[in-house]
LOSEBA-334483 format. One line per field, with one value per residue: residue number from 1; residue in one letter; x, y, z of N, C-alpha, C in turn. Coordinates in nm, 3 decimals. Example, Ala and Ser with C-alpha at 12.3 -4.5 7.8 and 13.67 -1.06 7.14 Angstrom:
BEGIN
resi	1_2
resn	a_s
nu	1.319_1.285
nv	-0.569_-0.225
nw	0.780_0.708
cau	1.230_1.367
cav	-0.450_-0.106
caw	0.780_0.714
cu	1.320_1.290
cv	-0.330_0.003
cw	0.780_0.787
END
This chain:
BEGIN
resi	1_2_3_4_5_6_7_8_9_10_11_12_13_14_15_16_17_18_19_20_21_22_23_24_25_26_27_28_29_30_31_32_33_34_35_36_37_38_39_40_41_42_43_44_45_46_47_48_49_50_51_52_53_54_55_56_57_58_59_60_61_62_63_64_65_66_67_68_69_70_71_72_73_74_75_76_77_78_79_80_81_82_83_84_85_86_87_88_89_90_91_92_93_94_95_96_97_98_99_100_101_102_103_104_105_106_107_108_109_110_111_112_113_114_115_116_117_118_119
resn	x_x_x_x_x_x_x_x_x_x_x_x_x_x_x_x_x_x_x_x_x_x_x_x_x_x_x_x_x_x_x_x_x_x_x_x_x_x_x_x_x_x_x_x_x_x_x_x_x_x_x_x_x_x_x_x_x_x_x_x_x_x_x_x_x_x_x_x_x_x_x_x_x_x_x_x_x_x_x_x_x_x_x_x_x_x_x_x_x_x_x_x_x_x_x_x_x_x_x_x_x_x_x_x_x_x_x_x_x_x_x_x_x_x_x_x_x_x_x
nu	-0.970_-0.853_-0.621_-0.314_-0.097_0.236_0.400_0.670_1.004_1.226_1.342_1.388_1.169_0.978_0.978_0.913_0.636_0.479_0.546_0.418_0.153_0.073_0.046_-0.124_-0.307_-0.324_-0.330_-0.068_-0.039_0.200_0.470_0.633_0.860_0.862_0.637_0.552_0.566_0.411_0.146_0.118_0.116_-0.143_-0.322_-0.287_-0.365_-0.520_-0.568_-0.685_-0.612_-0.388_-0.044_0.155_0.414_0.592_0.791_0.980_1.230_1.195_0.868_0.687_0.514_0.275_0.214_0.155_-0.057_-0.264_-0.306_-0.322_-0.606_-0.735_-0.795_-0.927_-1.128_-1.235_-1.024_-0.861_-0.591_-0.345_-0.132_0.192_0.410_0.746_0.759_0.581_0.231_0.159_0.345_0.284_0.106_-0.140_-0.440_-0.411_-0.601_-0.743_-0.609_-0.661_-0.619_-0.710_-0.621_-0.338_-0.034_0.187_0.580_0.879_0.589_0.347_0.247_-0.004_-0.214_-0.138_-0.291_-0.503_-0.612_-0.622_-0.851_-1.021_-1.075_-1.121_-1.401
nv	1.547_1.243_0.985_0.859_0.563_0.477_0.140_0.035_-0.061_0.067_0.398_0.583_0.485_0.549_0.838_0.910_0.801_0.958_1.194_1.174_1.124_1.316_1.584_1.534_1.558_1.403_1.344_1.176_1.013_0.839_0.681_0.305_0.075_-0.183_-0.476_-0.581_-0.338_-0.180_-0.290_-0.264_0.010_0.072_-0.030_0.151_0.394_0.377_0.457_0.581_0.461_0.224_0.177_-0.065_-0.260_-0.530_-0.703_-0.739_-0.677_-0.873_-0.942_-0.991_-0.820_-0.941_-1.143_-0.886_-0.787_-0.953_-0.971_-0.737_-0.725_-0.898_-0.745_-0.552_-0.573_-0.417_-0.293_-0.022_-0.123_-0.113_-0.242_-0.225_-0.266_-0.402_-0.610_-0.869_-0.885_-1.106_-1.300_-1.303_-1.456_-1.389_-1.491_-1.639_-1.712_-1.445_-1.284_-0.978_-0.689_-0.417_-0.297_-0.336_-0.195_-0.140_-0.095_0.102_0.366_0.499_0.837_0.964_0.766_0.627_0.819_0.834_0.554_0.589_0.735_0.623_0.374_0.511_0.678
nw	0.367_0.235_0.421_0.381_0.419_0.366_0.271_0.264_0.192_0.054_0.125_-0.041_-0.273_-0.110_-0.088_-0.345_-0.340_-0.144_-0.235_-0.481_-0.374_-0.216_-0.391_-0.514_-0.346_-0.112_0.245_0.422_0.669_0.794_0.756_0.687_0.675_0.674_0.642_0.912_1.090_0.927_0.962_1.243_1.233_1.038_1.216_1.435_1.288_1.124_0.853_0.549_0.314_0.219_0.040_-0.042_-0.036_-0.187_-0.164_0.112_0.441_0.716_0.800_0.466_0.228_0.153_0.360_0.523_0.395_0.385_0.683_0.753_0.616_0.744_1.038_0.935_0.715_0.506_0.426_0.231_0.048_-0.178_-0.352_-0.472_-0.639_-0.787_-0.870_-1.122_-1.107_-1.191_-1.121_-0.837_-0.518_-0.560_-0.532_-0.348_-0.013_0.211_0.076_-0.132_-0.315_-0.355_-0.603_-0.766_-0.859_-1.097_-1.032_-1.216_-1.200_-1.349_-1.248_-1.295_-1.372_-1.131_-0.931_-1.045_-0.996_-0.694_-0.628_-0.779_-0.620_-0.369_-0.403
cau	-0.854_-0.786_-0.496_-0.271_-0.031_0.290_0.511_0.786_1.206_1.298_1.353_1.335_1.040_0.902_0.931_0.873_0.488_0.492_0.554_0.300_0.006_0.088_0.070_-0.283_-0.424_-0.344_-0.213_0.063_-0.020_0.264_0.543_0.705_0.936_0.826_0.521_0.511_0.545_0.306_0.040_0.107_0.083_-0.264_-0.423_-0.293_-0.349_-0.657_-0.563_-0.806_-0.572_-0.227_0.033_0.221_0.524_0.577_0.908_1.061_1.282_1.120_0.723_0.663_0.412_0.189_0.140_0.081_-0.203_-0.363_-0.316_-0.433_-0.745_-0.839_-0.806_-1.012_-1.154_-1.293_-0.914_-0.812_-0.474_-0.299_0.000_0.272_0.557_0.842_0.700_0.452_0.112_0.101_0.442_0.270_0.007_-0.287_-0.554_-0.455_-0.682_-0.680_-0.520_-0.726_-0.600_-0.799_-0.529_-0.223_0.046_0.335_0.683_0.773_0.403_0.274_0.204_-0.174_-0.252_-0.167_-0.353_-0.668_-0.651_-0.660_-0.973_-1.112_-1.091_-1.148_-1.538
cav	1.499_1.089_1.001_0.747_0.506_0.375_0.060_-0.002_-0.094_0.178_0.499_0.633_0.508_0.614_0.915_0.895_0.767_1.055_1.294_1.170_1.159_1.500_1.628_1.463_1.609_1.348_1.367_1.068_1.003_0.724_0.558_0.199_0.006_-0.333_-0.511_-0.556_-0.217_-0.122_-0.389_-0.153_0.213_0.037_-0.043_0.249_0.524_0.371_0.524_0.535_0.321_0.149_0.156_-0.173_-0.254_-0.696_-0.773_-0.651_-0.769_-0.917_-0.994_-0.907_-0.741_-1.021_-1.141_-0.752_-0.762_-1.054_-0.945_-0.607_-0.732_-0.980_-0.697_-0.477_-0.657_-0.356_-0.200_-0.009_-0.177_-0.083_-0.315_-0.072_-0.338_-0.421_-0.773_-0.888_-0.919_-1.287_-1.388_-1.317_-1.557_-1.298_-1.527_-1.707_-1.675_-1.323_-1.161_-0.962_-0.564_-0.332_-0.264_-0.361_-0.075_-0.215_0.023_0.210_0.346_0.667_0.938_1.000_0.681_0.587_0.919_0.821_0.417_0.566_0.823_0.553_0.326_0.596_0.691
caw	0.296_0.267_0.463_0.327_0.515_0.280_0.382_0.154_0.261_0.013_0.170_-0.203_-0.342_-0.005_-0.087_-0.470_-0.333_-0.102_-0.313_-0.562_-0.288_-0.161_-0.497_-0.560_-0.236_-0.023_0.344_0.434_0.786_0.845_0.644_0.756_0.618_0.667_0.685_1.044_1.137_0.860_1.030_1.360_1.178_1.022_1.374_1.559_1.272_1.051_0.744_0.431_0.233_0.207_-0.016_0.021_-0.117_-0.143_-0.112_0.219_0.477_0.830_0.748_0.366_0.180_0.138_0.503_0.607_0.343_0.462_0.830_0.760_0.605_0.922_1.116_0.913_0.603_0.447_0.402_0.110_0.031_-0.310_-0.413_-0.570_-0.605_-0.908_-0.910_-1.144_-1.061_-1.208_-1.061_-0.668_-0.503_-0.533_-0.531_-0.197_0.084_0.279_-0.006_-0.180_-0.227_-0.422_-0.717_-0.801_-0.951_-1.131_-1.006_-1.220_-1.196_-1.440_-1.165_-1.289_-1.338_-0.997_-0.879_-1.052_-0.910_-0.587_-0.641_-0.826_-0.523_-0.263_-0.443
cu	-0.830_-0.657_-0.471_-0.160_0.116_0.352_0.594_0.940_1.250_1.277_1.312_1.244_0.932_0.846_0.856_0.704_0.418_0.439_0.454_0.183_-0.030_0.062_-0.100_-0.389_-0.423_-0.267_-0.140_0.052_0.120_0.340_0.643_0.784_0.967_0.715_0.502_0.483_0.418_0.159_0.006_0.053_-0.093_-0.351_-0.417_-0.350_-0.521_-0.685_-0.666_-0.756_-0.405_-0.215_0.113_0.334_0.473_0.688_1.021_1.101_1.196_0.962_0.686_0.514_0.260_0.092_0.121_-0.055_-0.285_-0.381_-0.418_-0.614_-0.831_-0.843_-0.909_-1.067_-1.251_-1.153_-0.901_-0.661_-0.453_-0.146_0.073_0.427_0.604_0.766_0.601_0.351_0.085_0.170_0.407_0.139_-0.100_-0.382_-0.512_-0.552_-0.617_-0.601_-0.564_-0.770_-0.678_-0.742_-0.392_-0.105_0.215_0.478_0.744_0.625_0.419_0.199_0.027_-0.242_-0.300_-0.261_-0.469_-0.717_-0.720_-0.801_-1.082_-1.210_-1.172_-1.321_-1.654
cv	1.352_1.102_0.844_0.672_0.450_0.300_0.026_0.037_-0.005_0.301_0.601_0.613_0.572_0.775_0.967_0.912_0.876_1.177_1.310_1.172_1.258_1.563_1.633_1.471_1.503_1.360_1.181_1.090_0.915_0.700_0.443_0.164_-0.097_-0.325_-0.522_-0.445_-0.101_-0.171_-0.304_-0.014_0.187_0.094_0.090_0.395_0.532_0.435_0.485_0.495_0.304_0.109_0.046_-0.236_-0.473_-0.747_-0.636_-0.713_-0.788_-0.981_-0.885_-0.816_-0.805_-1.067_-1.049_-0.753_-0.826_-1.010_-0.800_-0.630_-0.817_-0.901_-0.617_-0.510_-0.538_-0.257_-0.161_-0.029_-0.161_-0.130_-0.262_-0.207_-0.348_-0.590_-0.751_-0.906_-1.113_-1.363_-1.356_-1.407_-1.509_-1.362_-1.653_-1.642_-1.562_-1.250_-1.086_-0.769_-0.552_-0.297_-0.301_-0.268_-0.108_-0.078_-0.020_0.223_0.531_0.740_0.942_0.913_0.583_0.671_0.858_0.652_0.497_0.649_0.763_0.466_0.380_0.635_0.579
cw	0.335_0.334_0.428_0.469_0.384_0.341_0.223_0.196_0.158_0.057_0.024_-0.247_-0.213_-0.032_-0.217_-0.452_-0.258_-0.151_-0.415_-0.489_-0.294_-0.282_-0.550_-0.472_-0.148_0.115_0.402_0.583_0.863_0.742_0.767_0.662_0.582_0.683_0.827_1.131_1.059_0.899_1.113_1.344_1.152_1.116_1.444_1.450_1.179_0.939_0.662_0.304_0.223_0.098_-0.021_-0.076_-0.075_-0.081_-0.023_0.289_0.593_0.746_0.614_0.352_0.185_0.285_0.569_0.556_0.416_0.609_0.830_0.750_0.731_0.957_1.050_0.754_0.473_0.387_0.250_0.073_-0.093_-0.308_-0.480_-0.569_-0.766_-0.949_-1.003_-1.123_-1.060_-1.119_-0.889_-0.688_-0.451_-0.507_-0.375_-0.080_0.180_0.199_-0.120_-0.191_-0.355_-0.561_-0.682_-0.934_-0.926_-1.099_-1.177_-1.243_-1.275_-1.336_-1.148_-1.327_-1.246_-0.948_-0.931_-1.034_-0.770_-0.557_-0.680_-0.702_-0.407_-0.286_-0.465
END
C-alpha cells in the first residue's frame, strides 16, 4: 500500500484529501500543517508522495517543495492548492512537482493523477 504524507493549514481539506486517499487504497502516514513541519514528516517518514498545499502560514508550499526535492530529488510531490497553476512561480529553480490539482479537485481524477504518477 503507497503511503501518502499531506501538508496543508486547513484542518478541513486535510481531511477532505484524507478521506479521498483512504478511499483509493491509500494509507496517510502523516498530516502537517505547514511546510516546515511537512519538510520534517518527509525526512523522518519517507512517504511515496506529498500532497502540498501553497499558501500556508510560517514556510509555504513552495519552499517545502523545493526543499523536499534537495533532500530527495526523486520525490513524488502533488500540488493540490486554490491557486492557479499559472499565477505560482512553477518554473523557478527546485520547483518541479509531479502534478498540479486545482482545489476544488474531482475525487477520481485526483485518484487516477496519483496512480498515474505512482506506476
Amino acid at each position: 500500500m503507497n503511503k501518502a504524507l499531506i501538508v496543508d493549514d486547513s484542518k478541513f481539506m486535510r481531511k477532505i484529501i484524507r478521506d479521498t486517499l483512504e478511499s483509493g487504497g491509500y494509507e496517510v502516514i502523516d498530516e502537517a500543517e505547514n511546510g516546515s513541519d511537512g519538510i520534517e514528516s518527509y525526512k523522518k517518514n519517507k512517504p511515496d508522495f506529498v500532497t502540498m498545499d501553497i499558501t500556508m502560514g510560517g514556510k509555504d508550499g513552495l519552499k517545502a517543495v523545493q526543499e523536499i526535492l534537495e533532500f530527495d530529488p526523486e520525490a513524488n510531490v502533488i500540488i493540490v492548492s486554490a491557486l492557479n497553476e499559472k499565477t505560482l512561480k512553477m518554473n523557478e529553480p527546485g520547483i518541479s512537482p509531479k502534478a498540479f490539482i486545482t482545489k476544488p479537485f474531482d475525487k477520481d481524477k485526483f485518484l487516477n493523477t496519483i496512480k498515474s504518477i505512482l506506476s
